[in-house]
ChimeraX commands (.cxc) that place a marker at each C-alpha (Angstrom):
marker #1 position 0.00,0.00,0.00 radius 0.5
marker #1 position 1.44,3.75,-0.86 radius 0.5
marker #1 position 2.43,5.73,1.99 radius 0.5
marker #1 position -0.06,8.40,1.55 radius 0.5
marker #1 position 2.36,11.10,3.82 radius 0.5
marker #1 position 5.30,10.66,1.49 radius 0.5
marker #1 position 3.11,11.44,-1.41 radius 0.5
marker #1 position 1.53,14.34,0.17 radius 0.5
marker #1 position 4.79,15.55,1.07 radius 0.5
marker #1 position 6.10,15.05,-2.37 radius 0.5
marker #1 position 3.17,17.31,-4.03 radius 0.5
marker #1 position 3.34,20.06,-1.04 radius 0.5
marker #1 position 7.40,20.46,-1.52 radius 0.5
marker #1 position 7.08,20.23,-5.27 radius 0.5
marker #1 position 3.60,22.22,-5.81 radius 0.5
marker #1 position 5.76,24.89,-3.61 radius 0.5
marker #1 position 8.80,25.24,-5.80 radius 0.5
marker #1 position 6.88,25.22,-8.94 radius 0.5
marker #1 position 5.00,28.00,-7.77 radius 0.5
marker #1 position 8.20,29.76,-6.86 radius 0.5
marker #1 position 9.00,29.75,-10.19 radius 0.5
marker #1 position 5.93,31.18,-12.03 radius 0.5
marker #1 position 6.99,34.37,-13.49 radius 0.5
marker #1 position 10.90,34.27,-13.32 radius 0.5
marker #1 position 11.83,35.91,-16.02 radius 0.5
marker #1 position 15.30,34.66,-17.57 radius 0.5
marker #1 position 17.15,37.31,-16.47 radius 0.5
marker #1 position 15.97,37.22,-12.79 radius 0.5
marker #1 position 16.58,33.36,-13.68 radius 0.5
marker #1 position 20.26,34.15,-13.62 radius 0.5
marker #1 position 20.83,36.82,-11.38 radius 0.5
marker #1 position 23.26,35.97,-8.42 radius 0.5
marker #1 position 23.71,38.38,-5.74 radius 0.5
marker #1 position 27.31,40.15,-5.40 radius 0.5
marker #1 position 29.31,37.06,-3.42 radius 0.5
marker #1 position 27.33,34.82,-4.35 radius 0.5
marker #1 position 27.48,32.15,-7.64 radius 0.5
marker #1 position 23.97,30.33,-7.19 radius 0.5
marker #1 position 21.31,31.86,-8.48 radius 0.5
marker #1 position 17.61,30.64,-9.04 radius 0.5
marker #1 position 18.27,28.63,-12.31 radius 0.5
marker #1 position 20.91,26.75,-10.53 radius 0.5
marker #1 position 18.70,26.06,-7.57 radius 0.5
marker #1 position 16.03,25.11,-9.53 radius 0.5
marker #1 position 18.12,22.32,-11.72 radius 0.5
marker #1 position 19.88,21.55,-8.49 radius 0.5
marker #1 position 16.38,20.29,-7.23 radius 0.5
marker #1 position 15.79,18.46,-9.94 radius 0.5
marker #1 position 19.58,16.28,-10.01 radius 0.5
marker #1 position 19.42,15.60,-6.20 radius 0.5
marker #1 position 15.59,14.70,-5.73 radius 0.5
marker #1 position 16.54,12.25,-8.75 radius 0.5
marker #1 position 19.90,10.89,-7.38 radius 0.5
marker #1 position 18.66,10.17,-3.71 radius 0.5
marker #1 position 15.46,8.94,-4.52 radius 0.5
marker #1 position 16.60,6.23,-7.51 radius 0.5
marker #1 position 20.12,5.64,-6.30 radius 0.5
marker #1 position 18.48,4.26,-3.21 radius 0.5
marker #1 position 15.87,2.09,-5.42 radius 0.5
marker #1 position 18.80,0.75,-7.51 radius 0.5
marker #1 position 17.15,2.58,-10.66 radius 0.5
marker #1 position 18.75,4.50,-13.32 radius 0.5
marker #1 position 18.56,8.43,-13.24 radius 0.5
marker #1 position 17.39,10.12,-15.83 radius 0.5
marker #1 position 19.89,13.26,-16.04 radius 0.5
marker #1 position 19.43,15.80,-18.83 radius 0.5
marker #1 position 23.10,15.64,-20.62 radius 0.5
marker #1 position 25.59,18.11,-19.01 radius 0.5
marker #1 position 23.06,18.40,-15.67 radius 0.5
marker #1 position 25.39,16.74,-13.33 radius 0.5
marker #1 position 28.43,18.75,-14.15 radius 0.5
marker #1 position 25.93,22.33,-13.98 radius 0.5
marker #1 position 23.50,21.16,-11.20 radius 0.5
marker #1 position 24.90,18.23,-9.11 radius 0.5
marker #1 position 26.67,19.31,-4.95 radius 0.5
marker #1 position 29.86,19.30,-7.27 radius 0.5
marker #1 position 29.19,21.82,-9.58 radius 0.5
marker #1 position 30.44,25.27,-9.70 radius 0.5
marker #1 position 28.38,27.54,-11.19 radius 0.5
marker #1 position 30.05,30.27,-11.43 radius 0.5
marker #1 position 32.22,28.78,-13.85 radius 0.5
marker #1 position 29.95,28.04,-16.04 radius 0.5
marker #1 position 29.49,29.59,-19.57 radius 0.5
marker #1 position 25.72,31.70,-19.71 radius 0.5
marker #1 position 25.35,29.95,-23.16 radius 0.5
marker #1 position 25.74,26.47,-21.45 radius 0.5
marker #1 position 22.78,26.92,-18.79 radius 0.5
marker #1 position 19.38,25.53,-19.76 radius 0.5
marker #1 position 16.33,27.71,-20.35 radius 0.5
marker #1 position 14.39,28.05,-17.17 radius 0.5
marker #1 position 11.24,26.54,-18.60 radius 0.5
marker #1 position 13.22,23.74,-19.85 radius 0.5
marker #1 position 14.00,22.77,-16.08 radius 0.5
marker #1 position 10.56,23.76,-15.01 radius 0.5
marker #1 position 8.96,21.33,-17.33 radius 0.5
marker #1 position 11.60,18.95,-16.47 radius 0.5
marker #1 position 11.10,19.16,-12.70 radius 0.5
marker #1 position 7.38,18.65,-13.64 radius 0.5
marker #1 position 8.02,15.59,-15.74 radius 0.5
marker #1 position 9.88,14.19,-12.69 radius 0.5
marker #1 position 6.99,14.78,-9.82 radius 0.5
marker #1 position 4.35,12.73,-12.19 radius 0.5
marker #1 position 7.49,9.90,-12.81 radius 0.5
marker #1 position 9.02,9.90,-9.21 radius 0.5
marker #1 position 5.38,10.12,-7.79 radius 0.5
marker #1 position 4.26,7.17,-9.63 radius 0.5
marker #1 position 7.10,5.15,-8.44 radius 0.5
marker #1 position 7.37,5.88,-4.90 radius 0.5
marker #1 position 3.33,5.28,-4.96 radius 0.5
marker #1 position 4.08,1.38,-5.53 radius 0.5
marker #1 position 6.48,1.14,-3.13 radius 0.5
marker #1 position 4.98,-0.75,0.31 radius 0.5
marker #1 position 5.92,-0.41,3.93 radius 0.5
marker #1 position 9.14,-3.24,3.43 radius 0.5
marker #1 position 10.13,-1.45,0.25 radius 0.5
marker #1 position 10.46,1.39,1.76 radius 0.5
marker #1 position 12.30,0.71,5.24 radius 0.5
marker #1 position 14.86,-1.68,3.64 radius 0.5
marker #1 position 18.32,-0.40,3.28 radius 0.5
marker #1 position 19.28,2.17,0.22 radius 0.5
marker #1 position 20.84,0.07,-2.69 radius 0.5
marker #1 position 24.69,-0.41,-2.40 radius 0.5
marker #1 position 24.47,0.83,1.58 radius 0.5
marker #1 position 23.65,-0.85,4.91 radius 0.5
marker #1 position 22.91,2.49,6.62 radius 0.5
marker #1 position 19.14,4.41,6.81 radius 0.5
marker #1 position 16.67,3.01,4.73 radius 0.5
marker #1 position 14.82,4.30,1.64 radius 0.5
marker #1 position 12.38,6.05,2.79 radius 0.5
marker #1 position 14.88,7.99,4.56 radius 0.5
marker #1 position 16.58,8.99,1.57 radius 0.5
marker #1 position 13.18,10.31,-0.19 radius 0.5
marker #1 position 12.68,11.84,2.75 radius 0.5
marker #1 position 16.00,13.45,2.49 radius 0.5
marker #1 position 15.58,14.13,-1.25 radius 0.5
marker #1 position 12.31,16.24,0.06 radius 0.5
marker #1 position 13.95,18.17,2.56 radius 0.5
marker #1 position 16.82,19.54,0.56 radius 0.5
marker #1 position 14.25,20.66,-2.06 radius 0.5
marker #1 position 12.31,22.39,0.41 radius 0.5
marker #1 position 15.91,23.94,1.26 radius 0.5
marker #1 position 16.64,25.22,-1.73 radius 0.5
marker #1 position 13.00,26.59,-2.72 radius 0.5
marker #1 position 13.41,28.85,0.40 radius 0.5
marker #1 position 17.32,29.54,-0.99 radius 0.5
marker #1 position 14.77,30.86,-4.70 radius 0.5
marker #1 position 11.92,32.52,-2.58 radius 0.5
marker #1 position 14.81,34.68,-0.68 radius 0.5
marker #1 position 16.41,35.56,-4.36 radius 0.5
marker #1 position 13.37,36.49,-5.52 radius 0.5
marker #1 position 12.87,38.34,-2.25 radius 0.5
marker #1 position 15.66,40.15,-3.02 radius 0.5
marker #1 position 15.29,40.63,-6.60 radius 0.5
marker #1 position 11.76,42.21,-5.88 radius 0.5
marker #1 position 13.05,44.58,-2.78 radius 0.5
marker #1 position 12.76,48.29,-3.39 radius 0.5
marker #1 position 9.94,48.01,-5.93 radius 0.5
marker #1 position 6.70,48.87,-5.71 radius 0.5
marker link #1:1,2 radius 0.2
marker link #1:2,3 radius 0.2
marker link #1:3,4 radius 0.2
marker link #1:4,5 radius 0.2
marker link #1:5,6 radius 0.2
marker link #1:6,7 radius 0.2
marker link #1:7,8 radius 0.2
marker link #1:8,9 radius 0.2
marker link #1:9,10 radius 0.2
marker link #1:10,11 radius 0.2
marker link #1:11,12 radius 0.2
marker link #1:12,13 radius 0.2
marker link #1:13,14 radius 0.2
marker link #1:14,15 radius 0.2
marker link #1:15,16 radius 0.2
marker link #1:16,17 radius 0.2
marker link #1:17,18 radius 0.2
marker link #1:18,19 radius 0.2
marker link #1:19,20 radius 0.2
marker link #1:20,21 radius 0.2
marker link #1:21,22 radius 0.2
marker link #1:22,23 radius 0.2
marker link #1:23,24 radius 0.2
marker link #1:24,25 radius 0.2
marker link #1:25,26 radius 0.2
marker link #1:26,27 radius 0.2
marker link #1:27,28 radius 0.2
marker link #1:28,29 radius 0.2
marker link #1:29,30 radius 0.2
marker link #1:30,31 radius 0.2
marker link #1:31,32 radius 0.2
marker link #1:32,33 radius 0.2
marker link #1:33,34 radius 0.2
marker link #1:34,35 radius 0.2
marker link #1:35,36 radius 0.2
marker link #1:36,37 radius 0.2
marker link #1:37,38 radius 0.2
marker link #1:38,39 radius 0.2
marker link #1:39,40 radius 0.2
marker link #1:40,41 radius 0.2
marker link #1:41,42 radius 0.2
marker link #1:42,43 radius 0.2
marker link #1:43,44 radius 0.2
marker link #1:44,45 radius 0.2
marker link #1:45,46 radius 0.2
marker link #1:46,47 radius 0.2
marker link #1:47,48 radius 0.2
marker link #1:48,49 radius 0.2
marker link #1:49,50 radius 0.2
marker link #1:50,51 radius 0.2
marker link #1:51,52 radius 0.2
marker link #1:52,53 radius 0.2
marker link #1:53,54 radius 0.2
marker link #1:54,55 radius 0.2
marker link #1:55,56 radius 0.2
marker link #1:56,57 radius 0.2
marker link #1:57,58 radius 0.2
marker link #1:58,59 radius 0.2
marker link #1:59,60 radius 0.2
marker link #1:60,61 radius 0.2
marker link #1:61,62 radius 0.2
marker link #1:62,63 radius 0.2
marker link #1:63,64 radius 0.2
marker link #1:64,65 radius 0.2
marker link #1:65,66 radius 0.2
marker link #1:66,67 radius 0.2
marker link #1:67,68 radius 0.2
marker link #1:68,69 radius 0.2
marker link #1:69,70 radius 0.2
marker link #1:70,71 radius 0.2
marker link #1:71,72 radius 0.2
marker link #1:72,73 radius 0.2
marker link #1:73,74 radius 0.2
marker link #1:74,75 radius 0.2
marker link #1:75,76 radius 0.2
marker link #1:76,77 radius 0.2
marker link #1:77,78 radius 0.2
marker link #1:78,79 radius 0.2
marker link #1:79,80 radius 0.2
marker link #1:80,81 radius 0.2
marker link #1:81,82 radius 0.2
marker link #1:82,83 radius 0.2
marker link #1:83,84 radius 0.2
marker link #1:84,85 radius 0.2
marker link #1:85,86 radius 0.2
marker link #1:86,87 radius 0.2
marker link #1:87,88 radius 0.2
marker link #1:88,89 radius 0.2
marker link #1:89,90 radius 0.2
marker link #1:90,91 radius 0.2
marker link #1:91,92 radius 0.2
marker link #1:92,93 radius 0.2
marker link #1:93,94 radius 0.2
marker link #1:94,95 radius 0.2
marker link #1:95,96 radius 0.2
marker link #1:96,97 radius 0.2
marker link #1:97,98 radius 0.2
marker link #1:98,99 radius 0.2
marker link #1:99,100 radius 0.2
marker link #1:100,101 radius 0.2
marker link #1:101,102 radius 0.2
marker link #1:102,103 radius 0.2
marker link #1:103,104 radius 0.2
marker link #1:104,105 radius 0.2
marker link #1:105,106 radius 0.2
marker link #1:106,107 radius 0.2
marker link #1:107,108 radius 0.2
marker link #1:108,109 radius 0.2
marker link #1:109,110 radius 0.2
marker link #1:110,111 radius 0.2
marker link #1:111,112 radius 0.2
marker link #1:112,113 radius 0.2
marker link #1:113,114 radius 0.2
marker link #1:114,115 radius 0.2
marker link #1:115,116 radius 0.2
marker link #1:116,117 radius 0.2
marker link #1:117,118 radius 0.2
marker link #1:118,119 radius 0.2
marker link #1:119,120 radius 0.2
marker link #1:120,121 radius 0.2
marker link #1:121,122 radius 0.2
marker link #1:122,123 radius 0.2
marker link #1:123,124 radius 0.2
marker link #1:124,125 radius 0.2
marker link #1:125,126 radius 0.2
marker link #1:126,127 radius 0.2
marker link #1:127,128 radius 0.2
marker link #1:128,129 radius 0.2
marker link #1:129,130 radius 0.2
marker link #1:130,131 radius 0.2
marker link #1:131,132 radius 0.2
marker link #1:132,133 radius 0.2
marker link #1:133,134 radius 0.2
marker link #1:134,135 radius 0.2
marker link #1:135,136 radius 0.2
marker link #1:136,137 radius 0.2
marker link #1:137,138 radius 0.2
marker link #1:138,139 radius 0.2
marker link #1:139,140 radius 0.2
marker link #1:140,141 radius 0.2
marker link #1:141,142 radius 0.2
marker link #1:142,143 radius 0.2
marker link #1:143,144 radius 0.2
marker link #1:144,145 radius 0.2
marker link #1:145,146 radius 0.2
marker link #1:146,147 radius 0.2
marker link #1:147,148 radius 0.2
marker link #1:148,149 radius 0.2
marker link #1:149,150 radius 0.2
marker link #1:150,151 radius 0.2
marker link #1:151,152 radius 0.2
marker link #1:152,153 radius 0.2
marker link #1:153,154 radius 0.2
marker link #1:154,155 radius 0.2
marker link #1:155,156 radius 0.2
marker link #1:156,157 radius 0.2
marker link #1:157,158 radius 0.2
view
């Protein structure tokens, strides 16, 4: 049987960042405060990369990685080195991270109470459902790391 609360908690922490992205305009996309590299395009793709590693790396799947998104959006990237022709369009992660809430959803929803406390594949420590859990928290994270850039971004006006 699904675990409702992981799904819930899935939609709430997704549905949140997607709606923290309506309206970024490409520009605002990219903008990094002075100091800082990571900006909301990176946090947004960075979502996408880790939600995918922790939750299929731990179900012994295969991730499904745009080509070049490890390198731009994984914990080892460095954005700031990146050339601004290289970076995605920000719709083109948007729709991605949408495309990967119906596919993740759907298989987390199969997965049943044993399934999900049994050890991550290739470790012996925590448990699955930690790592989704995990996988969750980080995004909520970073969507607070996009609300306070767009916080920022939007200070002054009005």
């Amino acid at each position: 049987m699904a675990d409702q609360t992981l799904l819930m908690l899935f939609d709430e922490v997704r549905g949140k960042t997607l709606r923290l992205l309506e309206g970024v305009t490409e520009s605002q996309a990219r903008w990094a405060p002075s100091g800082l590299a990571n900006h909301i395009l990176w946090h947004a793709g960075h979502i996408y990369v880790v939600v995918e590693a922790l939750t299929l790396v731990a179900l012994g799947k295969t991730l499904e990685l745009p080509a070049g998104w490890h390198e731009m959006f994984s914990w080892e990237s460095r954005p700031a080195d990146v050339p601004g022709e290289r970076w995605p369009a920000l719709i083109e992660v948007v729709e991605a991270l949408r495309s990967q809430h119906q596919r993740l959803r759907a298989i987390v929803a199969v997965l049943d109470a044993e399934q999900l406390a049994a050890p991550p594949s290739g470790s012996e420590q925590g448990s699955v459902r930690h790592r989704i859990v995990h996988a969750f928290h980080d995004e909520a994270n970073h969507g607070g790391e996009i609300w306070l850039l767009r916080k920022m971004q939007n200070a002054g006006k009005g």
